[in-house]
N, CA, C and O atoms as a Tripos MOL2 file, in Angstrom:
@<TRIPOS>MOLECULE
protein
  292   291    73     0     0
PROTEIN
NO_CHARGES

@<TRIPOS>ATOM
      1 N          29.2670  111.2660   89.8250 N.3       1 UNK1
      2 CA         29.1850  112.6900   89.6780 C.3       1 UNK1
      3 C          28.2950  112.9710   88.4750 C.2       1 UNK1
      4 O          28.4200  112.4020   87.3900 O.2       1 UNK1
      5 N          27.5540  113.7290   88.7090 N.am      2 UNK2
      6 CA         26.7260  114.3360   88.0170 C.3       2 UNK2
      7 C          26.7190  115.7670   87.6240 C.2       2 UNK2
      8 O          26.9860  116.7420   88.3270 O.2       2 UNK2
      9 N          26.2290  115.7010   85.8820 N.am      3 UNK3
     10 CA         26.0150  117.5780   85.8670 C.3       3 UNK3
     11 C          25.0210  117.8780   85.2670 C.2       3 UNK3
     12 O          24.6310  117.4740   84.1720 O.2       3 UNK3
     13 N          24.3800  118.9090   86.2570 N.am      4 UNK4
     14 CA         23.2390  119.3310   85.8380 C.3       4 UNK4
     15 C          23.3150  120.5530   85.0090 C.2       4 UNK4
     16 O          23.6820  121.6110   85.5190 O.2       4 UNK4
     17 N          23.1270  120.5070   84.2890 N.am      5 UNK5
     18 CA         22.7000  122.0250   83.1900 C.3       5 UNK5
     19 C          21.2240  122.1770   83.3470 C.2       5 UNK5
     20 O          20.2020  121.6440   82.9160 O.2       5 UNK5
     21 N          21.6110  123.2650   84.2570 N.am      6 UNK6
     22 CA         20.1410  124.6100   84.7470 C.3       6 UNK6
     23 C          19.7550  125.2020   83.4460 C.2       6 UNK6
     24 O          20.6310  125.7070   82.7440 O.2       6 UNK6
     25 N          18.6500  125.1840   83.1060 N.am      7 UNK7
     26 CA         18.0720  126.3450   82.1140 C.3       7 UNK7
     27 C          16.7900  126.3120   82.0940 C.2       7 UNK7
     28 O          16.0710  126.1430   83.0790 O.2       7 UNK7
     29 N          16.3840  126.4970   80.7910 N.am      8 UNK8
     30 CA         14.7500  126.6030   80.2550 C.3       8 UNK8
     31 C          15.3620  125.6140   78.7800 C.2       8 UNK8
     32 O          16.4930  125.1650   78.5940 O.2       8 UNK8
     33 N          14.2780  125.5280   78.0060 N.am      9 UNK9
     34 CA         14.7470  124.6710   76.7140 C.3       9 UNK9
     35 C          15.7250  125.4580   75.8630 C.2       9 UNK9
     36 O          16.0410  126.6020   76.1910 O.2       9 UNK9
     37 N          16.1740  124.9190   74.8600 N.am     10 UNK10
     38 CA         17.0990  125.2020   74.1700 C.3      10 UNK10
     39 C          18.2570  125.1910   74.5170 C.2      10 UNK10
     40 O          18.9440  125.5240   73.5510 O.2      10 UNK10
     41 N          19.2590  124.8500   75.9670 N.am     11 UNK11
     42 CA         20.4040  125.4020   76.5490 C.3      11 UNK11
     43 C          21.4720  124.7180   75.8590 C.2      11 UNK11
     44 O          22.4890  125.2070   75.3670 O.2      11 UNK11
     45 N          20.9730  123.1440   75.9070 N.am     12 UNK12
     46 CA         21.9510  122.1530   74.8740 C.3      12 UNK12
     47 C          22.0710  122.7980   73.7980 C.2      12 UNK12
     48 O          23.2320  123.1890   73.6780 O.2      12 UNK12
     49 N          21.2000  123.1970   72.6740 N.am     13 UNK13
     50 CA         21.8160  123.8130   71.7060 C.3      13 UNK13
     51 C          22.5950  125.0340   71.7850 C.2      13 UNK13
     52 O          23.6680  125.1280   71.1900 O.2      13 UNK13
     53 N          22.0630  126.0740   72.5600 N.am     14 UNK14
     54 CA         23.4840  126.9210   72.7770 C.3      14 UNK14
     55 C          24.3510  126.3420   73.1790 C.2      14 UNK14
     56 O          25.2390  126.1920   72.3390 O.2      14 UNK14
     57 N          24.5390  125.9220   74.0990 N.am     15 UNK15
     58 CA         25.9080  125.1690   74.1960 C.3      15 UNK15
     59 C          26.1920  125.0470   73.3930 C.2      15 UNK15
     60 O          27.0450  125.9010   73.1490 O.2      15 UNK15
     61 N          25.9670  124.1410   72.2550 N.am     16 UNK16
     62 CA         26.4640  123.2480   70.6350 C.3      16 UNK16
     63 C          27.0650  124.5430   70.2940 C.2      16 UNK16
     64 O          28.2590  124.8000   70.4500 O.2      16 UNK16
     65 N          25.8530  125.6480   69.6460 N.am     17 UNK17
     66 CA         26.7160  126.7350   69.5510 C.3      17 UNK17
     67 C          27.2390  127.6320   69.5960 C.2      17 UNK17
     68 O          27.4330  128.4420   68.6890 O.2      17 UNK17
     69 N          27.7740  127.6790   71.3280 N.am     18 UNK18
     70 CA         28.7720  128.4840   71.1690 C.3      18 UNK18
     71 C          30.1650  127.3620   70.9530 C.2      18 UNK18
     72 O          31.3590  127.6550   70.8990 O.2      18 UNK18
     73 N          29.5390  126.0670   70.8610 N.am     19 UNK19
     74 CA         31.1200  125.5190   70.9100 C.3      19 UNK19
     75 C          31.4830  125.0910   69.5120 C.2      19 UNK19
     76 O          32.4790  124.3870   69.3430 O.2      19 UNK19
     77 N          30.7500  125.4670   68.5240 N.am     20 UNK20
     78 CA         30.9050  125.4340   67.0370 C.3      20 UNK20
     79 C          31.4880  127.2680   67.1120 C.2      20 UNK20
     80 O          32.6960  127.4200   66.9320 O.2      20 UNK20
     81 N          30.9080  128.1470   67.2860 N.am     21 UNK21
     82 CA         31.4670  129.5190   66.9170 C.3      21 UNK21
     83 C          32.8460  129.4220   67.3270 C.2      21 UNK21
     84 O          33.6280  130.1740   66.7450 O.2      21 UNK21
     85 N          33.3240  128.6140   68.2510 N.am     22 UNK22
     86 CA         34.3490  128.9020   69.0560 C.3      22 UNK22
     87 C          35.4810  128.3400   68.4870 C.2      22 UNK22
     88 O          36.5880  128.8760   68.5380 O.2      22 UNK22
     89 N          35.1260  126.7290   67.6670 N.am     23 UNK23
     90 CA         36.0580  125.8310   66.8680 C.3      23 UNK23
     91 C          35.9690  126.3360   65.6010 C.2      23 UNK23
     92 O          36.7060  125.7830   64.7840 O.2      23 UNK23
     93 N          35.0350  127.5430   65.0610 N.am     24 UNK24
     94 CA         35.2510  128.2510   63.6530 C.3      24 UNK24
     95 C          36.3750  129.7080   64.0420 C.2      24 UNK24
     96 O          37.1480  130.3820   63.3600 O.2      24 UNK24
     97 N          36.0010  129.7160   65.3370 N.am     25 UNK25
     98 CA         37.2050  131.1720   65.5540 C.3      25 UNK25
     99 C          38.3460  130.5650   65.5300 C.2      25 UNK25
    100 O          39.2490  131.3900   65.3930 O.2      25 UNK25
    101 N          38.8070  129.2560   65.6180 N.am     26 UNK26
    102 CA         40.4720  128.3880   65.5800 C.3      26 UNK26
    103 C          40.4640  128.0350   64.6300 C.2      26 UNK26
    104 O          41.1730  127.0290   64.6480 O.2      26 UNK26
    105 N          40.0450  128.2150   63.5360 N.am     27 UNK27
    106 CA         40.2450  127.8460   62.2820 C.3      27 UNK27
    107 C          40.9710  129.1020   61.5210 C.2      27 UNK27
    108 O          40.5240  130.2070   61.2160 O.2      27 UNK27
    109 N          42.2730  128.5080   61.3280 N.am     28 UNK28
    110 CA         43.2350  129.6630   60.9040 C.3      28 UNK28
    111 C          43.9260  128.8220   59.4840 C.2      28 UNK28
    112 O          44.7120  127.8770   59.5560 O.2      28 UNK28
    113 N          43.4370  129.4030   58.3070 N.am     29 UNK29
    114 CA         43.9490  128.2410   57.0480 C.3      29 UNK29
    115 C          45.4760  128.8910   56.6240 C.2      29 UNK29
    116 O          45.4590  130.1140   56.7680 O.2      29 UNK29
    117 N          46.4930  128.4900   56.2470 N.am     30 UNK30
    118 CA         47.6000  128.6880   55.2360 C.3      30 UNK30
    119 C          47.5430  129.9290   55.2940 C.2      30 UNK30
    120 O          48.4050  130.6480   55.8010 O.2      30 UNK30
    121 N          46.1900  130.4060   54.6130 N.am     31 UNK31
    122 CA         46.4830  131.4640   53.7360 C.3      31 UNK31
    123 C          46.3120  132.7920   54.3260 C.2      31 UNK31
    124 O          46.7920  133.9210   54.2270 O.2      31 UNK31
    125 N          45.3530  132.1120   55.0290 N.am     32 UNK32
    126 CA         45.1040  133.4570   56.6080 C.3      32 UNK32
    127 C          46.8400  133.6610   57.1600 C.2      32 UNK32
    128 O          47.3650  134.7740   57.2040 O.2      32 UNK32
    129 N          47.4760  132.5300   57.5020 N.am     33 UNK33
    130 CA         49.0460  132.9480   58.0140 C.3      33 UNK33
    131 C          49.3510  133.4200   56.6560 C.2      33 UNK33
    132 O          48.1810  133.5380   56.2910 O.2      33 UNK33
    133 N          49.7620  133.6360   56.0430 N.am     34 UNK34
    134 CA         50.7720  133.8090   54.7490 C.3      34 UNK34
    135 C          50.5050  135.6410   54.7300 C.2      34 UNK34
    136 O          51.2950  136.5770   54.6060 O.2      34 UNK34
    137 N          49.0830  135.5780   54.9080 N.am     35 UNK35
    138 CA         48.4660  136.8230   54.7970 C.3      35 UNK35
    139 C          48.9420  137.8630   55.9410 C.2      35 UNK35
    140 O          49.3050  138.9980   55.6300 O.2      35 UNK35
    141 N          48.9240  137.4430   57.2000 N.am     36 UNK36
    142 CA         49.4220  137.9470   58.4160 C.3      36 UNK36
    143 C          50.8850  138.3240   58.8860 C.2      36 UNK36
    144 O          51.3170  139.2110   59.6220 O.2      36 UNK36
    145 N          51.6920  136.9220   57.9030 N.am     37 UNK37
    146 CA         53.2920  137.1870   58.0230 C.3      37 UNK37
    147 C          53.3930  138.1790   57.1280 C.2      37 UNK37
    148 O          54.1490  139.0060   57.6380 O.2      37 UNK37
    149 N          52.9740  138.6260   55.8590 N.am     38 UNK38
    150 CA         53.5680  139.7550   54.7960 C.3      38 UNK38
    151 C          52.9300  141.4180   55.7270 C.2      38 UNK38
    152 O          53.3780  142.5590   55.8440 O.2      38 UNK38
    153 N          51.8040  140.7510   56.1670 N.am     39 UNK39
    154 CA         51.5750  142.1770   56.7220 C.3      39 UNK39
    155 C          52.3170  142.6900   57.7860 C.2      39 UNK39
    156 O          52.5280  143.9000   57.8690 O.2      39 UNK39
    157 N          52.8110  141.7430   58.7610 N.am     40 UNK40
    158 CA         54.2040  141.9850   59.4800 C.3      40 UNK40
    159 C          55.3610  142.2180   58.6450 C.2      40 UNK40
    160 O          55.8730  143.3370   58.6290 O.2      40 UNK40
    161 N          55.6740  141.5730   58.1720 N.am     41 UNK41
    162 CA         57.0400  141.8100   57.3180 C.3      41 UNK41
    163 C          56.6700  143.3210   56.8070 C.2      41 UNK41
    164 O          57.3430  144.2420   57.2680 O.2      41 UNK41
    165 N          55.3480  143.6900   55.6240 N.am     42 UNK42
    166 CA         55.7960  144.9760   55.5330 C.3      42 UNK42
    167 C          55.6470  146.3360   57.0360 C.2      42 UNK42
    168 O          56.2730  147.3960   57.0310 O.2      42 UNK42
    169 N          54.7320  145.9170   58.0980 N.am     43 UNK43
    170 CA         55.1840  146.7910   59.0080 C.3      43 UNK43
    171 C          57.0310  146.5530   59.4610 C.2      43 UNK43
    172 O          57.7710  147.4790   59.7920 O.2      43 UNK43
    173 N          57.3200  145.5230   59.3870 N.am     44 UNK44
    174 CA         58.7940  145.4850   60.0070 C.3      44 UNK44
    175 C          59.8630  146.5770   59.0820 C.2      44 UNK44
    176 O          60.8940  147.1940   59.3500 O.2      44 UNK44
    177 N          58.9320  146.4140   57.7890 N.am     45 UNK45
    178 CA         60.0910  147.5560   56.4920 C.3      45 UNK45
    179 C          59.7170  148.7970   56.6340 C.2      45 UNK45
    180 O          60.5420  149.7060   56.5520 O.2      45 UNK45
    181 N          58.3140  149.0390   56.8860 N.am     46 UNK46
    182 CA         58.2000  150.4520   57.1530 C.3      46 UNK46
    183 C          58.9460  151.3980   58.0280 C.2      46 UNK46
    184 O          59.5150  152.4460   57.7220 O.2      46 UNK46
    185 N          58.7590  150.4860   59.8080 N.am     47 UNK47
    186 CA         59.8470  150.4210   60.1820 C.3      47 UNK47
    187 C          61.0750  151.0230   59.9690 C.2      47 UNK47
    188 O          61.3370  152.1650   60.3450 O.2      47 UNK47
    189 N          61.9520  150.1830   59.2880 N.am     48 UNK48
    190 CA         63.8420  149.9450   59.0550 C.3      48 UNK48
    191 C          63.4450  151.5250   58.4890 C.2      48 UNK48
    192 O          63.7590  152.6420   58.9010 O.2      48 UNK48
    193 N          62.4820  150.9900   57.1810 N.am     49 UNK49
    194 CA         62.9290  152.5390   56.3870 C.3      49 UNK49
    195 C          62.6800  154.0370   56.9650 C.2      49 UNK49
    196 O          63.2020  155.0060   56.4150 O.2      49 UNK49
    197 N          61.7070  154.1850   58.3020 N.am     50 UNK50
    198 CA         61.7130  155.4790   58.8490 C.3      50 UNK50
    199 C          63.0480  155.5400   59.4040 C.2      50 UNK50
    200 O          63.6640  156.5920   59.2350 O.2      50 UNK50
    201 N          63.6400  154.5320   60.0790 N.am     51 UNK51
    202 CA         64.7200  154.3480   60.6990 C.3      51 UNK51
    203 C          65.8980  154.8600   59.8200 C.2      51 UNK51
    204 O          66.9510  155.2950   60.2870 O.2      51 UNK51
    205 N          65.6340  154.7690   58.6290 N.am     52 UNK52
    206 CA         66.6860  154.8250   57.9580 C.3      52 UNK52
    207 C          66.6000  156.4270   57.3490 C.2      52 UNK52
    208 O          67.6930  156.9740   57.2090 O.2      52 UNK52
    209 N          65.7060  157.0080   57.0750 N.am     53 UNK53
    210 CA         65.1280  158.2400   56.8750 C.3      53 UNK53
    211 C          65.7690  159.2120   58.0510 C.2      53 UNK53
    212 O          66.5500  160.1450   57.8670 O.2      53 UNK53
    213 N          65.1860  158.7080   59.4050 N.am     54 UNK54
    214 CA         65.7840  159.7110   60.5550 C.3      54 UNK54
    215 C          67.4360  159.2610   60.2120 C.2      54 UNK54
    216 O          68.1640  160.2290   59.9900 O.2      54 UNK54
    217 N          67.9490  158.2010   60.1620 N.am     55 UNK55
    218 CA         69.7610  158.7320   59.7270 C.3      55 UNK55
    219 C          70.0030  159.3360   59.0620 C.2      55 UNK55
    220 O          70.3780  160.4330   59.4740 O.2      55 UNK55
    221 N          69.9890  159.1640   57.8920 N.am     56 UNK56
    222 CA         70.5310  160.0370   56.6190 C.3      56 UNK56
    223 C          70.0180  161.9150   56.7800 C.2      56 UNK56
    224 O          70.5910  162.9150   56.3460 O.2      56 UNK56
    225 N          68.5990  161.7640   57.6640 N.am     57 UNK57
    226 CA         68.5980  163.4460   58.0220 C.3      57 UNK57
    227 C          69.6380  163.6600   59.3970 C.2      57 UNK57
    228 O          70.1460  164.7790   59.4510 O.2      57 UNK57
    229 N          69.9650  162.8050   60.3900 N.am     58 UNK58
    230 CA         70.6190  163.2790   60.8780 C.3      58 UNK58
    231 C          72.2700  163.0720   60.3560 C.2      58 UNK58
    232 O          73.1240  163.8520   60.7750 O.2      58 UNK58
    233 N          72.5870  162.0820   59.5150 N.am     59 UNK59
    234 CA         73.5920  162.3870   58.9190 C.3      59 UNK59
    235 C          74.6390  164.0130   58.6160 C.2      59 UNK59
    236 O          75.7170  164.4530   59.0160 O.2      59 UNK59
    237 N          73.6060  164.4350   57.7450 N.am     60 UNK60
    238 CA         73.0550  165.7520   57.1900 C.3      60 UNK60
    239 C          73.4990  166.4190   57.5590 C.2      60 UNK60
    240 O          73.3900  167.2170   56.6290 O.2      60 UNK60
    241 N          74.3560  167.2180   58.6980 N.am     61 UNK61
    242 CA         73.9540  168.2840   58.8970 C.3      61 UNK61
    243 C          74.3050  169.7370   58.6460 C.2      61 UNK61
    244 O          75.3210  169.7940   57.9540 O.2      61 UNK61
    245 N          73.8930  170.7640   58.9170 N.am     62 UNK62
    246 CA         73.6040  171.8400   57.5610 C.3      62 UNK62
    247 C          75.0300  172.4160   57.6840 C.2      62 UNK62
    248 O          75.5540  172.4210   58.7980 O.2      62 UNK62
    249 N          75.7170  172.9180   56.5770 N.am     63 UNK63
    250 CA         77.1880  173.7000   56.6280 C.3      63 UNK63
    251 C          77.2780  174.3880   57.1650 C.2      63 UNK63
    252 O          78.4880  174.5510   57.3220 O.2      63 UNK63
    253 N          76.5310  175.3680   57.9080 N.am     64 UNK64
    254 CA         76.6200  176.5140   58.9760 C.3      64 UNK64
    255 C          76.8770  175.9680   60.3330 C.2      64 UNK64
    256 O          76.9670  176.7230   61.3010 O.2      64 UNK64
    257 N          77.0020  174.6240   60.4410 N.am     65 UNK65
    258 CA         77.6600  174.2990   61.8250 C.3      65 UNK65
    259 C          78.7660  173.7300   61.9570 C.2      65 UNK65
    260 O          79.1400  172.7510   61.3110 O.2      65 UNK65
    261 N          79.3830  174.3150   62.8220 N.am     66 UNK66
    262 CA         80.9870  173.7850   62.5670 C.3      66 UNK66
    263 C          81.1410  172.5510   63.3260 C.2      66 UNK66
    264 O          80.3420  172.4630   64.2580 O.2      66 UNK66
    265 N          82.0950  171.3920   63.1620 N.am     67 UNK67
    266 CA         82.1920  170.2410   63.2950 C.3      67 UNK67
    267 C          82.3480  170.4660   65.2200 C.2      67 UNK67
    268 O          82.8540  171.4560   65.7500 O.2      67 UNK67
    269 N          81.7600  169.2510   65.9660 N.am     68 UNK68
    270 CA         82.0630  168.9670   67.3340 C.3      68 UNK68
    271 C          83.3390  168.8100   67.3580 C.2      68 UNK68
    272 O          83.7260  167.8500   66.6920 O.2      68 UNK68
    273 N          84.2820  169.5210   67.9850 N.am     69 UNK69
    274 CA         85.9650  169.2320   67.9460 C.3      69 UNK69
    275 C          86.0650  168.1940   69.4280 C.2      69 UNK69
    276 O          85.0340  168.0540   70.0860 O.2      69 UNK69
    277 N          86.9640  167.7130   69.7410 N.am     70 UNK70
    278 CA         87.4310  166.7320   70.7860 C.3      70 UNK70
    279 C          87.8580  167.4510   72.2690 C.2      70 UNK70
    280 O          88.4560  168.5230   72.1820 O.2      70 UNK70
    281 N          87.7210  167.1860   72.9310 N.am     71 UNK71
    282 CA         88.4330  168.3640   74.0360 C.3      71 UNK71
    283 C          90.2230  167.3870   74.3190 C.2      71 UNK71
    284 O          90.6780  166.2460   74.4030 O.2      71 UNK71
    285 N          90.6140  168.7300   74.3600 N.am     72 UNK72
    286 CA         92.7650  168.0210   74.4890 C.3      72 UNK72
    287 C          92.8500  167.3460   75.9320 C.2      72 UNK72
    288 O          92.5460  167.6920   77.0740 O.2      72 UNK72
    289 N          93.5010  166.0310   75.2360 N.am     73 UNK73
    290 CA         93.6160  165.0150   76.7230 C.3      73 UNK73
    291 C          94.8060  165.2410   77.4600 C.2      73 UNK73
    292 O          95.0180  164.6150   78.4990 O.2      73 UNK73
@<TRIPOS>BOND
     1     1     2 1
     2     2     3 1
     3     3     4 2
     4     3     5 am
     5     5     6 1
     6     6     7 1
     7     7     8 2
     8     7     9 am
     9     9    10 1
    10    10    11 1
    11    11    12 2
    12    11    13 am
    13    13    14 1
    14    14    15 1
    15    15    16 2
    16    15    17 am
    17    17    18 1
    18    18    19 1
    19    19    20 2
    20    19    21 am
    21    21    22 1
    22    22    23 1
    23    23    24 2
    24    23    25 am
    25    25    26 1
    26    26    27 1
    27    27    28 2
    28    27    29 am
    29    29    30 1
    30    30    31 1
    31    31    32 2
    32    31    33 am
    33    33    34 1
    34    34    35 1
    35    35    36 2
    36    35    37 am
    37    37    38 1
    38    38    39 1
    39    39    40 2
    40    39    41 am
    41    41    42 1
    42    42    43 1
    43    43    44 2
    44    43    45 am
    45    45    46 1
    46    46    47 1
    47    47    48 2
    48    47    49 am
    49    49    50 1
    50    50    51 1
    51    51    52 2
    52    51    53 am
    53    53    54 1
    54    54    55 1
    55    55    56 2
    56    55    57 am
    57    57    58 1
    58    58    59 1
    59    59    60 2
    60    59    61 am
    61    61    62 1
    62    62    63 1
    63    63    64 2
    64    63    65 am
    65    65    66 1
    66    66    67 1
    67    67    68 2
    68    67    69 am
    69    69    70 1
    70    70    71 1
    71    71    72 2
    72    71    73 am
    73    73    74 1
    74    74    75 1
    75    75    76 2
    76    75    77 am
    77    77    78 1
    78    78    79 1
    79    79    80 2
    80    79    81 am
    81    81    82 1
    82    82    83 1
    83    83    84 2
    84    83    85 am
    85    85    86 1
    86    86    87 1
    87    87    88 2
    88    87    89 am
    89    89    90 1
    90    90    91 1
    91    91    92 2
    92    91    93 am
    93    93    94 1
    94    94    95 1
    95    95    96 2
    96    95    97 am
    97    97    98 1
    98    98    99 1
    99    99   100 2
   100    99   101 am
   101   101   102 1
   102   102   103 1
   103   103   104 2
   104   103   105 am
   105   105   106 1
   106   106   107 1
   107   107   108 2
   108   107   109 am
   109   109   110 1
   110   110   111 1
   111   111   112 2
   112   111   113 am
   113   113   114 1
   114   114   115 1
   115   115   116 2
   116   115   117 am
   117   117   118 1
   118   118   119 1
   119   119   120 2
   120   119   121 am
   121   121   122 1
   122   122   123 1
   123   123   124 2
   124   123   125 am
   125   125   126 1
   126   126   127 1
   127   127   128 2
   128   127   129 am
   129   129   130 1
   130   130   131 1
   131   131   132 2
   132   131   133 am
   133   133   134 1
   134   134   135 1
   135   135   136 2
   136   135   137 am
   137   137   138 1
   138   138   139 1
   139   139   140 2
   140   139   141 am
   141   141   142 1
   142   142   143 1
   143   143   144 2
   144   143   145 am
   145   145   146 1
   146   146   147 1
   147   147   148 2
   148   147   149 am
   149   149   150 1
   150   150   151 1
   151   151   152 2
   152   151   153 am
   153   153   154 1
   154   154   155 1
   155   155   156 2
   156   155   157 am
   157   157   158 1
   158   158   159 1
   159   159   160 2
   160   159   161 am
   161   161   162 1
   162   162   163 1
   163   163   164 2
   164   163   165 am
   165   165   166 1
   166   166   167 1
   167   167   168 2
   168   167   169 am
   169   169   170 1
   170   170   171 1
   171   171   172 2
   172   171   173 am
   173   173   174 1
   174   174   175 1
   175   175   176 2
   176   175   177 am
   177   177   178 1
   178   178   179 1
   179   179   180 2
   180   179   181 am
   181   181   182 1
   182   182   183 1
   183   183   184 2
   184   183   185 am
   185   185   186 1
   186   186   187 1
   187   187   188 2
   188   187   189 am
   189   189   190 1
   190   190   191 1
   191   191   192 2
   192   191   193 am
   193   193   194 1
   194   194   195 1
   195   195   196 2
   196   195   197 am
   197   197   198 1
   198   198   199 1
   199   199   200 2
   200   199   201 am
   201   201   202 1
   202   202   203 1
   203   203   204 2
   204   203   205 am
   205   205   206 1
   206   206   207 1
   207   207   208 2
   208   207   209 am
   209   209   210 1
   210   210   211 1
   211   211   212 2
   212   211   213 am
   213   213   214 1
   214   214   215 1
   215   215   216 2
   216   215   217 am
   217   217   218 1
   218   218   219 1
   219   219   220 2
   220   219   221 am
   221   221   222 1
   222   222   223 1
   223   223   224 2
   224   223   225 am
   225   225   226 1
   226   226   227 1
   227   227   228 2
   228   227   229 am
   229   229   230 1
   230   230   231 1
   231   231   232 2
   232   231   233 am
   233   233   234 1
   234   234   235 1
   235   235   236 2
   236   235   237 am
   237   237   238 1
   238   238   239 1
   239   239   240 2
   240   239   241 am
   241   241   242 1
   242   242   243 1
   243   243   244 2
   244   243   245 am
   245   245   246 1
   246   246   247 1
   247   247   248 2
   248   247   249 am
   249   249   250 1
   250   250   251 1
   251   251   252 2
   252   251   253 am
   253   253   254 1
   254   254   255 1
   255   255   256 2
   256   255   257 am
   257   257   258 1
   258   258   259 1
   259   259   260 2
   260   259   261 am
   261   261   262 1
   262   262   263 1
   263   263   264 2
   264   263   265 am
   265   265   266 1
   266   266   267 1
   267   267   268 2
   268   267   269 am
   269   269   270 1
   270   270   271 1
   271   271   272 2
   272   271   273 am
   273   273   274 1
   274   274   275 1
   275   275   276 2
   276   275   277 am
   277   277   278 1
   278   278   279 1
   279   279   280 2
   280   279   281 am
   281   281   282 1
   282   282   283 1
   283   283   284 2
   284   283   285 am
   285   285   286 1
   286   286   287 1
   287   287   288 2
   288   287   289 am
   289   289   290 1
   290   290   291 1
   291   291   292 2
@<TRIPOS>SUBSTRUCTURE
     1 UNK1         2 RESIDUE 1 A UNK
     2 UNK2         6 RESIDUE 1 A UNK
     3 UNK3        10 RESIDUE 1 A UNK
     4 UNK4        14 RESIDUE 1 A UNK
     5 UNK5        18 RESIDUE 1 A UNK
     6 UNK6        22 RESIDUE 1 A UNK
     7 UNK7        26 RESIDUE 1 A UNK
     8 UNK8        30 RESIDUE 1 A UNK
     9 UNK9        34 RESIDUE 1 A UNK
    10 UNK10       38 RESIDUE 1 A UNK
    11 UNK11       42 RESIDUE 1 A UNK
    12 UNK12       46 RESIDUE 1 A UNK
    13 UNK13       50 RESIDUE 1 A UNK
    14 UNK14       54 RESIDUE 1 A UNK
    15 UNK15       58 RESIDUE 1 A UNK
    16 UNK16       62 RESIDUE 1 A UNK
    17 UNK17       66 RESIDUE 1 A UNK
    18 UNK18       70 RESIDUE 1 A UNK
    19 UNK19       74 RESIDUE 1 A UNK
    20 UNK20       78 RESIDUE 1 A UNK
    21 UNK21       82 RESIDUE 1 A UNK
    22 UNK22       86 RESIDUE 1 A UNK
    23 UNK23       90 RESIDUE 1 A UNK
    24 UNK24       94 RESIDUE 1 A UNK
    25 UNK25       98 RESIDUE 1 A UNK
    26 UNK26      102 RESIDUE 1 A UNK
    27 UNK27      106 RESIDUE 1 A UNK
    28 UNK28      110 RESIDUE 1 A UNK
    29 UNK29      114 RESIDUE 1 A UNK
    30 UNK30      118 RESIDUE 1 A UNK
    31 UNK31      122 RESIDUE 1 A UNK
    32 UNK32      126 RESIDUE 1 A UNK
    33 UNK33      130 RESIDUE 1 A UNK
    34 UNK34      134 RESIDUE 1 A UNK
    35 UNK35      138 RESIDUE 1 A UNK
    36 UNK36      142 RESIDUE 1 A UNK
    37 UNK37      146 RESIDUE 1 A UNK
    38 UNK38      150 RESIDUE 1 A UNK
    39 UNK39      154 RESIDUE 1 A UNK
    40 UNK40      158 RESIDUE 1 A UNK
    41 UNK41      162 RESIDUE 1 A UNK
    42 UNK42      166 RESIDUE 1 A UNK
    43 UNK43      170 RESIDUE 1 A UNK
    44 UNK44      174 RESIDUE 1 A UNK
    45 UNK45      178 RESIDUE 1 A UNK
    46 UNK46      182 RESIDUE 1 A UNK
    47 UNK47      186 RESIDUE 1 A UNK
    48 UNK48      190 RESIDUE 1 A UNK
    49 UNK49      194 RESIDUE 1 A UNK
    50 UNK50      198 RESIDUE 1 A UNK
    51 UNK51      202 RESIDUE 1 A UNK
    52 UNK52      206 RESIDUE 1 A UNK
    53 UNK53      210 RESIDUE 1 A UNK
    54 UNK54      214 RESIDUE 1 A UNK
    55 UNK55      218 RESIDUE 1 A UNK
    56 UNK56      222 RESIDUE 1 A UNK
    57 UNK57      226 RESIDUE 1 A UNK
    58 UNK58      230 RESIDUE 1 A UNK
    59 UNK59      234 RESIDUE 1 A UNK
    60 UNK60      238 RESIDUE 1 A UNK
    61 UNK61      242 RESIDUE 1 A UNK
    62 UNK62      246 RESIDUE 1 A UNK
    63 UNK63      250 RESIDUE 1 A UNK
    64 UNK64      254 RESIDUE 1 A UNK
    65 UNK65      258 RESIDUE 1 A UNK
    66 UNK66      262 RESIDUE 1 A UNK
    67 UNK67      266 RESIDUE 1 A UNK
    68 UNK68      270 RESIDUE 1 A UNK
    69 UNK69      274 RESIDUE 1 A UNK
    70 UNK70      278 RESIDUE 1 A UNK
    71 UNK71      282 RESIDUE 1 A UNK
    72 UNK72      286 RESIDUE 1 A UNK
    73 UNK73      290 RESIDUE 1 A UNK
């Protein structure tokens, strides 16, 4: 079996690089993750804390409404 690579000159070197651009796009160091987990972690707090914002306002609510009573069983 044979493979032919059709082109004009130069094709071997594209090839080369796109397959160098491609093994520099998988290059992910330490610090690139370290960098990516805090930026998750602080979306995950932003998060909790809107979460926690909408409770305490619905906690809240204003003295002019009188409490939900139970209906008699």
């Amino acid at each position: 079996m044979t493979t032919e690579v059709s082109g004009g000159p130069g094709t071997f070197r594209r090839l080369i690089n796109k397959v160098v651009r491609w093994s520099e796009a998988l290059d992910y160091s330490g610090y690139d993750y370290t960098l990516d987990r805090i930026a998750s972690v602080e979306r995950d707090l932003a998060a909790i804390k809107d979460r926690m914002r909408q409770f305490e306002v619905s906690r809240h609510e204003p003295s002019d409404v009188p409490p939900m009573r139970r209906p008699a069983e």
